[in-house]
Residue, then its C-alpha position, 0 to 999 in steps of 0.5 A: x511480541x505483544x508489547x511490541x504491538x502496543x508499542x507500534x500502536x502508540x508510535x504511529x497513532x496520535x489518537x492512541x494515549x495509553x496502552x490500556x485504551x489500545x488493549x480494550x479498545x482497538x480492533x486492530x490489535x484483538x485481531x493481530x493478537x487473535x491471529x497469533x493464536x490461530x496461527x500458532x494452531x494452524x502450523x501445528x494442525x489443529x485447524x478447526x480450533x484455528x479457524x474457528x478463533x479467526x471467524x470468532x475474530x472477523x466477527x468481532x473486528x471486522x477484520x478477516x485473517x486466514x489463519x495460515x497467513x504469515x505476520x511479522x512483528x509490530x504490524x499496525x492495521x488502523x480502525x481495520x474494518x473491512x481489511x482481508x488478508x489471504x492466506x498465503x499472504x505474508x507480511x513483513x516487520x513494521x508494517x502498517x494497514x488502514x481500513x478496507x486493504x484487502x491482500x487478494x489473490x487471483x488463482x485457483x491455485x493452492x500455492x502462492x496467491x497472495x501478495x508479500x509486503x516486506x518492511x515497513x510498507x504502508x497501505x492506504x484505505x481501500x487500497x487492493x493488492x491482488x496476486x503472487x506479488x512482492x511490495x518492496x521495503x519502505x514502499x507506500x501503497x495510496x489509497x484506494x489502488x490497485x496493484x497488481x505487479x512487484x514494486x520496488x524497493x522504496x517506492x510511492x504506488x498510486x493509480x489503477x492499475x498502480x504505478x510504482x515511482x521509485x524514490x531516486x535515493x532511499x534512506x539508509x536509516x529508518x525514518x518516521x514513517x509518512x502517513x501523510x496519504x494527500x502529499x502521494x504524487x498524484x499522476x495523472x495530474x502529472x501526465x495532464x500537466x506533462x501534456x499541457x508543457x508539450x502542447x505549449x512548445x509544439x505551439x511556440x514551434x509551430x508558431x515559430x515555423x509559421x513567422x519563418x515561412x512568412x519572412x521567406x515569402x516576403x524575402x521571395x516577393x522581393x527578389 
């Protein structure tokens, strides 16, 4: 599993060159391999070492992990400071996070409260996830949203609140995953291009209606 993390790391960060340069010096990984540890700790109830390795963590990463959450394999959280995730929070396989995601919860509850990310989600910068809630497989979260309802399968996030688009074909074999955060929809420019396309036909309606009126009265002028 750990060379597993260091091999997500060189698949999907250009800047990451060797596997020696990602185990010195990527907090990402310190903090993955540090909540392995806790974790393990944690389900068998040594809970004060547990929490003790993840405050050693968050303040040597800046990234806070509560040792109960659940990580799948190969997940890739990039730069990292400022990520938060809860703890009944889980997460799937080939998952991966930039800096400032927070995986939140919203209750008081000590059940489920934080959200679930199932394979191969990607989560931009600063996005927040809040709740008991599922992202769904393949699903791209844009920078900075805030979601806080499932989404499907395959689906683009983006807005406050988010607002999933699902992809009307999803890929049956895995494809290279899509950093490419500026090329996410961005819809409220939709919705104003949308209204700007209906004002224009309400227009030629209305001018049109306007040419009819006026040839009948002439038609009427005349009779």
């Amino acid at each position: 599993m750990f060379r597993d993390d260091v091999r997500s790391v060189l698949e999907r960060d250009p800047a990451a060159r060797h596997w020696i340069q990602i185990v010195l010096f990527y907090p990402g990984i310190h903090a993955i391999w540090a909540h392995r540890v806790a974790h393990w700790l944690w389900i068998r109830h040594r809970r004060f070492l547990a929490e003790t390795i993840a405050a050693t963590s968050r303040f040597l990463t800046g990234i806070e992990i509560h040792p109960a959450a659940k990580i799948g394999p190969r997940l890739f959280i990039d730069h990292g400071m400022g990520v938060v995730i809860g703890e009944t929070a889980e997460i799937g396989a080939d998952v991966t996070l930039y800096h400032g995601v927070t995986l939140g919860g919203v209750s008081l509850t000590h059940g489920k409260r934080h959200p679930t990310l199932e394979s191969r989600v990607v989560v931009g910068a600063g996005a927040k996830i809040l709740g008991a809630i599922t992202i769904g497989e393949g699903t791209r979260v844009g920078a900075n949203s805030v979601v806080i309802k499932d989404t499907p399968p395959h689906s683009v996030v983006v807005g406050i609140p988010g607002k999933p688009i699902v992809r009307a074909e999803p890929t049956i074999v895995p494809e290279p995953l899509d950093f490419q955060h500026g090329n996410l929809p961005d819809v409220i420019s939709e919705k104003i291009d949308l209204i700007f396309a209906r004002l224009e036909r309400l227009e030629s309606q209305a001018s049109l209606d306007m040419l009819l009126t006026q040839e009948m009265a002439v038609m009427d002028y005349h009779i």
